[in-house]
PDB file with SEQRES, HELIX, SHEET and CRYST1 records, atoms N, CA, C and O in Angstrom:
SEQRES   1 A   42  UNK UNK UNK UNK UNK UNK UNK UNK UNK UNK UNK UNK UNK          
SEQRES   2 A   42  UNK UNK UNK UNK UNK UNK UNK UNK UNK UNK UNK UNK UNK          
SEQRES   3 A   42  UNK UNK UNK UNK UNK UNK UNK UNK UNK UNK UNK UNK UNK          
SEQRES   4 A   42  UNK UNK UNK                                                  
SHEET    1 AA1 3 UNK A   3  UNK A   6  0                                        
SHEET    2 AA1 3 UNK A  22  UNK A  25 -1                                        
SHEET    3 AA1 3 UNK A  29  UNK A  32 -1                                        
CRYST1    1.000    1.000    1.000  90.00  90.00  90.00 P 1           1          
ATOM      1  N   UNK A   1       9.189 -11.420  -1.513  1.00  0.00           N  
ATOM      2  CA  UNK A   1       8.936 -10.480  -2.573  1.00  0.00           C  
ATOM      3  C   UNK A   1       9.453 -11.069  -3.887  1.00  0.00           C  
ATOM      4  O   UNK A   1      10.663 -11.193  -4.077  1.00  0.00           O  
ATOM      5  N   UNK A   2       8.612 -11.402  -4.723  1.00  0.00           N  
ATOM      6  CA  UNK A   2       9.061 -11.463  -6.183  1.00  0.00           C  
ATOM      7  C   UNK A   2       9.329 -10.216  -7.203  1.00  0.00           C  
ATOM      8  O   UNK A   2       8.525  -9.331  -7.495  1.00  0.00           O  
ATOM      9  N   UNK A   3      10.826 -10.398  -7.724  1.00  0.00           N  
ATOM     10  CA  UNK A   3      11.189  -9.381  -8.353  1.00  0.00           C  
ATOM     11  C   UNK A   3      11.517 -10.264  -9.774  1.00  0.00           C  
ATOM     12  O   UNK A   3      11.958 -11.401  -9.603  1.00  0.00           O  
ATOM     13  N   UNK A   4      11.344  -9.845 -10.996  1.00  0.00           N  
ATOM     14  CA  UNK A   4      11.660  -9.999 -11.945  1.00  0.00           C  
ATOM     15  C   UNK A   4      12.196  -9.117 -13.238  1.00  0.00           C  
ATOM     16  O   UNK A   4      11.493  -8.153 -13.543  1.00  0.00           O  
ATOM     17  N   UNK A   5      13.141  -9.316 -13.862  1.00  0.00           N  
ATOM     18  CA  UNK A   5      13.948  -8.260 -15.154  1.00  0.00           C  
ATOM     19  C   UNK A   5      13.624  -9.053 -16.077  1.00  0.00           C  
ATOM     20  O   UNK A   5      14.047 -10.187 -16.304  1.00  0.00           O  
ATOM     21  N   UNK A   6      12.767  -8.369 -16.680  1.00  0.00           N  
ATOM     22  CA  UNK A   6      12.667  -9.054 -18.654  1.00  0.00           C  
ATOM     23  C   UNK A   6      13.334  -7.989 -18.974  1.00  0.00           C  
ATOM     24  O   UNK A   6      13.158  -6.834 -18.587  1.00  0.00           O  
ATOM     25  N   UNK A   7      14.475  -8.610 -20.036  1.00  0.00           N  
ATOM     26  CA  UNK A   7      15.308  -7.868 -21.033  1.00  0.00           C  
ATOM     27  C   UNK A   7      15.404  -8.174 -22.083  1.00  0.00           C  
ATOM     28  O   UNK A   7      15.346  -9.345 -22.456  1.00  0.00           O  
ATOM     29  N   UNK A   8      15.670  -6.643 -23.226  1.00  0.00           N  
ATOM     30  CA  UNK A   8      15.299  -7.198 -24.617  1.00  0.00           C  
ATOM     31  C   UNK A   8      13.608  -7.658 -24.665  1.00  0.00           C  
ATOM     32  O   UNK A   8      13.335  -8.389 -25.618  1.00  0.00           O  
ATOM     33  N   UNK A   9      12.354  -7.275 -23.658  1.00  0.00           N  
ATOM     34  CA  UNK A   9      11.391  -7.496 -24.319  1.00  0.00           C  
ATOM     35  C   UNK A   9      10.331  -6.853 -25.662  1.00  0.00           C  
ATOM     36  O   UNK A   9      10.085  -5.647 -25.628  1.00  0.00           O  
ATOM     37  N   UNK A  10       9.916  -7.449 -26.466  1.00  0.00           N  
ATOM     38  CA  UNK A  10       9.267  -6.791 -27.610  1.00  0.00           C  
ATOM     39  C   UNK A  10       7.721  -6.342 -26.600  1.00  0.00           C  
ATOM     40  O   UNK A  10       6.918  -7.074 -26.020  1.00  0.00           O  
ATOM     41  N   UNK A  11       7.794  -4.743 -26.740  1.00  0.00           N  
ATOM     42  CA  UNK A  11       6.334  -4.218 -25.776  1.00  0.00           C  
ATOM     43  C   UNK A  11       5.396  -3.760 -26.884  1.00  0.00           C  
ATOM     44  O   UNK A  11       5.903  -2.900 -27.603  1.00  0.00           O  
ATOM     45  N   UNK A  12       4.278  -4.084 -27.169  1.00  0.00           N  
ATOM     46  CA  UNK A  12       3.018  -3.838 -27.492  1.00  0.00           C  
ATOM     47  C   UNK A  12       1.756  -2.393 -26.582  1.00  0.00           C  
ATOM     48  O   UNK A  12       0.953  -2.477 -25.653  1.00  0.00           O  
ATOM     49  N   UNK A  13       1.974  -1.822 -27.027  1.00  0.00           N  
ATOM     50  CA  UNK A  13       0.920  -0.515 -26.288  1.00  0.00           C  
ATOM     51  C   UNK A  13       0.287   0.092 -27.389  1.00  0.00           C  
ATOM     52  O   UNK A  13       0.962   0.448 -28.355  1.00  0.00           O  
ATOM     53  N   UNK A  14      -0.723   0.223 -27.361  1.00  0.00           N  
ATOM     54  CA  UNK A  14      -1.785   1.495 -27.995  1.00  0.00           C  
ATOM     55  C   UNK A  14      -1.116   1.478 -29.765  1.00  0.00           C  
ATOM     56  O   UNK A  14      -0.895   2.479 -30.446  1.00  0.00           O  
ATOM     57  N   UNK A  15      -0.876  -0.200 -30.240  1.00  0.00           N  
ATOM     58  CA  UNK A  15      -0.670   0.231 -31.849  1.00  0.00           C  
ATOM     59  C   UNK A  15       0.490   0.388 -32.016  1.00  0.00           C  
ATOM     60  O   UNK A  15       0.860   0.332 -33.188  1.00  0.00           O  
ATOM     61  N   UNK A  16       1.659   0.674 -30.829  1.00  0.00           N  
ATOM     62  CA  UNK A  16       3.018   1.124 -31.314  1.00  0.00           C  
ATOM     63  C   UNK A  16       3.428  -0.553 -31.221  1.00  0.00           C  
ATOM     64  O   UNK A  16       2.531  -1.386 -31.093  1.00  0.00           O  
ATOM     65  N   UNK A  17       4.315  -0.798 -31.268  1.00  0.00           N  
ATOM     66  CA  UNK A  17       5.748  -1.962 -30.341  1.00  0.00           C  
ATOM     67  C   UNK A  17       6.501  -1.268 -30.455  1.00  0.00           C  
ATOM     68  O   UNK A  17       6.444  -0.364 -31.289  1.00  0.00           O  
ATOM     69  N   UNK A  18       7.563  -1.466 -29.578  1.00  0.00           N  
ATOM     70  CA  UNK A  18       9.240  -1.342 -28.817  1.00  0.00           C  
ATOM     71  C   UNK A  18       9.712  -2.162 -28.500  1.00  0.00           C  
ATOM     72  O   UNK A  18       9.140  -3.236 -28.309  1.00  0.00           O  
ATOM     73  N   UNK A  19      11.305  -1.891 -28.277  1.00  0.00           N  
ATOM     74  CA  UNK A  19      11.698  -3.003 -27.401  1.00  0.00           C  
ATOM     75  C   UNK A  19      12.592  -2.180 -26.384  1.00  0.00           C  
ATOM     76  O   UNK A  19      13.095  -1.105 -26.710  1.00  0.00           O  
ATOM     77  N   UNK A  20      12.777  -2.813 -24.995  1.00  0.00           N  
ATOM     78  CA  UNK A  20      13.125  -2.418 -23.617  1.00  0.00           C  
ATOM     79  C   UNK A  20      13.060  -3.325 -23.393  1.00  0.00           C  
ATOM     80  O   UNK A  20      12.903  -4.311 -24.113  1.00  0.00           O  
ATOM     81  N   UNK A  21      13.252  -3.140 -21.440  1.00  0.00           N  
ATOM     82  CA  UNK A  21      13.198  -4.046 -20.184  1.00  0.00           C  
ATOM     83  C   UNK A  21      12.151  -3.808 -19.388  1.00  0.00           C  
ATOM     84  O   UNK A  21      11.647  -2.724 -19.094  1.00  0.00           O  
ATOM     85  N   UNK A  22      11.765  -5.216 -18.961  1.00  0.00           N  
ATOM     86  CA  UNK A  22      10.741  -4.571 -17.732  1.00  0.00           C  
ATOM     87  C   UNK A  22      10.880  -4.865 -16.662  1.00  0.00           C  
ATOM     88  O   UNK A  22      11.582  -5.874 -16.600  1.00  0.00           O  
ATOM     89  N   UNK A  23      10.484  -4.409 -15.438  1.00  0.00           N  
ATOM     90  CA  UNK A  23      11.011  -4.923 -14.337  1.00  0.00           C  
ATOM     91  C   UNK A  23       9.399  -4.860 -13.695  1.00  0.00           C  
ATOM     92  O   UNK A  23       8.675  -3.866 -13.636  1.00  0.00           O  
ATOM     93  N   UNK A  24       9.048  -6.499 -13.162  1.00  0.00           N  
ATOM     94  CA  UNK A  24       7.950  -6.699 -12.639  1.00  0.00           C  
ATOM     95  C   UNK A  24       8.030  -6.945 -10.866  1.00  0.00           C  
ATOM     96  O   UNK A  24       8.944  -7.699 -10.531  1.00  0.00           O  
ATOM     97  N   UNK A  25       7.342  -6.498  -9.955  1.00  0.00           N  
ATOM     98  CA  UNK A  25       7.637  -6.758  -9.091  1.00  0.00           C  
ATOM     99  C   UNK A  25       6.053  -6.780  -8.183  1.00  0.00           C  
ATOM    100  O   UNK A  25       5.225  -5.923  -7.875  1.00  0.00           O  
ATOM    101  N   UNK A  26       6.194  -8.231  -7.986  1.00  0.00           N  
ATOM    102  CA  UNK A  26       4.207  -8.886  -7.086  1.00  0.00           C  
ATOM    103  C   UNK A  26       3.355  -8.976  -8.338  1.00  0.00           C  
ATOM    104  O   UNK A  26       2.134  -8.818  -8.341  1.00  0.00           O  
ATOM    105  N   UNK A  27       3.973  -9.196  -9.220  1.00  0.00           N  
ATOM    106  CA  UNK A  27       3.337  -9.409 -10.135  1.00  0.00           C  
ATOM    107  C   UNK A  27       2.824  -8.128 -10.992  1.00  0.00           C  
ATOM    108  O   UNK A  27       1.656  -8.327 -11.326  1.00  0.00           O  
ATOM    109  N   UNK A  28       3.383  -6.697 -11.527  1.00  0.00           N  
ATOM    110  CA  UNK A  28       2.770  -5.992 -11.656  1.00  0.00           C  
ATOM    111  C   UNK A  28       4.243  -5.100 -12.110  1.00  0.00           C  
ATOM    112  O   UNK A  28       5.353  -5.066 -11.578  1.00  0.00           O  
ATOM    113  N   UNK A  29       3.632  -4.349 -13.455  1.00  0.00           N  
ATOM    114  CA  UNK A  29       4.475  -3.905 -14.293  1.00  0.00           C  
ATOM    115  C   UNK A  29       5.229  -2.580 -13.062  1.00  0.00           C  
ATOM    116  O   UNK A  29       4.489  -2.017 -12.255  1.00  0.00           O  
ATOM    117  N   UNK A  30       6.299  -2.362 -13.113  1.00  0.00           N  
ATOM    118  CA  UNK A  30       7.391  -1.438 -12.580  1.00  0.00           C  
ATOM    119  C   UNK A  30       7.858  -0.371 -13.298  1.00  0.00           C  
ATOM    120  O   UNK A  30       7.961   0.818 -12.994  1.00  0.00           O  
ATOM    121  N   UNK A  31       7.998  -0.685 -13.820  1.00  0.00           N  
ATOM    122  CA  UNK A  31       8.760   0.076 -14.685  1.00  0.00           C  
ATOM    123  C   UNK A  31       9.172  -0.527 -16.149  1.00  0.00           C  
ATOM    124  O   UNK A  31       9.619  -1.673 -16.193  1.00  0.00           O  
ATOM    125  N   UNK A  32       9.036   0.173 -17.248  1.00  0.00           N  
ATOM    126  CA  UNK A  32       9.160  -0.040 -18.515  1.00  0.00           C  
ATOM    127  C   UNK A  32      10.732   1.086 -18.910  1.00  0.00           C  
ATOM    128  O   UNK A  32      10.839   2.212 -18.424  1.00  0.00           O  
ATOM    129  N   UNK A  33      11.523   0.624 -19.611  1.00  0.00           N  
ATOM    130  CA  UNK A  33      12.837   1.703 -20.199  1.00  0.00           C  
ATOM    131  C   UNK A  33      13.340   1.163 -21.187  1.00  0.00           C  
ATOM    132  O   UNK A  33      12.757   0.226 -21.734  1.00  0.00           O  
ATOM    133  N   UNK A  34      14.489   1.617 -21.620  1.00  0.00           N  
ATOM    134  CA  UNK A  34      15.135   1.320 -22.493  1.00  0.00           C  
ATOM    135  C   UNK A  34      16.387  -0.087 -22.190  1.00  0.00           C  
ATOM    136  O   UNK A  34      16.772  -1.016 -22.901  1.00  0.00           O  
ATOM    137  N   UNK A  35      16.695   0.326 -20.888  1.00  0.00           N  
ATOM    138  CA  UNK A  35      17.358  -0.373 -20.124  1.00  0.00           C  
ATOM    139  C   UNK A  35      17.485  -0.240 -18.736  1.00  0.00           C  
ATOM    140  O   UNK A  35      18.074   0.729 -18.257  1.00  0.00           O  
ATOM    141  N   UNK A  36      16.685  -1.662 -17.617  1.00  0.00           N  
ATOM    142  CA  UNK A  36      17.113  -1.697 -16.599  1.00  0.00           C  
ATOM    143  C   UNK A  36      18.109  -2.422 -15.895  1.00  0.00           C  
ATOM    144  O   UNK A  36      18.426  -3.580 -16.169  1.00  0.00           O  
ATOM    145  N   UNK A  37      18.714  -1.576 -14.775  1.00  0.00           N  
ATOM    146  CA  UNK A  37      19.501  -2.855 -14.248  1.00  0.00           C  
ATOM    147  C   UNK A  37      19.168  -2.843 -12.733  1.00  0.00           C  
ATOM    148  O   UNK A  37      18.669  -1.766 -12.408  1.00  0.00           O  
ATOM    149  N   UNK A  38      19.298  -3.743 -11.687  1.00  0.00           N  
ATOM    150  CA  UNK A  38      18.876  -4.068 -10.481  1.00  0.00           C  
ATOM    151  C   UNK A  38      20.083  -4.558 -10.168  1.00  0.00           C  
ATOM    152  O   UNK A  38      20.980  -5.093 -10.820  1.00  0.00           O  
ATOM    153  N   UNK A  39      19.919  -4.253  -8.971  1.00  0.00           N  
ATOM    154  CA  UNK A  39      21.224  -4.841  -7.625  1.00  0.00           C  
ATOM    155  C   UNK A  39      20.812  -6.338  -7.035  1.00  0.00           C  
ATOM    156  O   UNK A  39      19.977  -6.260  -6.134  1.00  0.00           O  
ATOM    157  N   UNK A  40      21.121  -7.321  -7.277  1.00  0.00           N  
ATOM    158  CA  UNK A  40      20.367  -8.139  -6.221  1.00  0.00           C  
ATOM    159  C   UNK A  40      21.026  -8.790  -5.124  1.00  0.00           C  
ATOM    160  O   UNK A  40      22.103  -9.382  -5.066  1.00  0.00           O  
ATOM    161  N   UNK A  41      20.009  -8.515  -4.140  1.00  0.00           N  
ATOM    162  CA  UNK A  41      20.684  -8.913  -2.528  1.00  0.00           C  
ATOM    163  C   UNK A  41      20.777 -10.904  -1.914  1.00  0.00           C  
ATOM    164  O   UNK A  41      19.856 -11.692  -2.132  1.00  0.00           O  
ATOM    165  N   UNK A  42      21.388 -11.082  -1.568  1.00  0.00           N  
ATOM    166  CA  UNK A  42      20.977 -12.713  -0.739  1.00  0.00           C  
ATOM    167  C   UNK A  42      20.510 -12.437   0.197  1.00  0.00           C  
ATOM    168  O   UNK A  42      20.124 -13.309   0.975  1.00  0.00           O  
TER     169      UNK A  42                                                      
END                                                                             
């Protein structure tokens, strides 16, 4: 399983920008916030 955290990214939607985190996971947006954080396992 590929998991990934972009943080601090500049997001583009419908004319606005923001900035947040994203958390992508199989390739495919997860979740968008202000701030995420993840646990990660070995």
């Amino acid at each position: 399983m590929t998991l990934r955290l972009i943080k601090n990214a500049t997001i583009a939607n419908d004319g606005q920008v923001s900035e947040g985190d994203l958390l992508i996971r199989e390739g495919r947006i997860e979740k968008i916030a202000s701030s995420i954080s993840v646990m990660m396992r070995n």
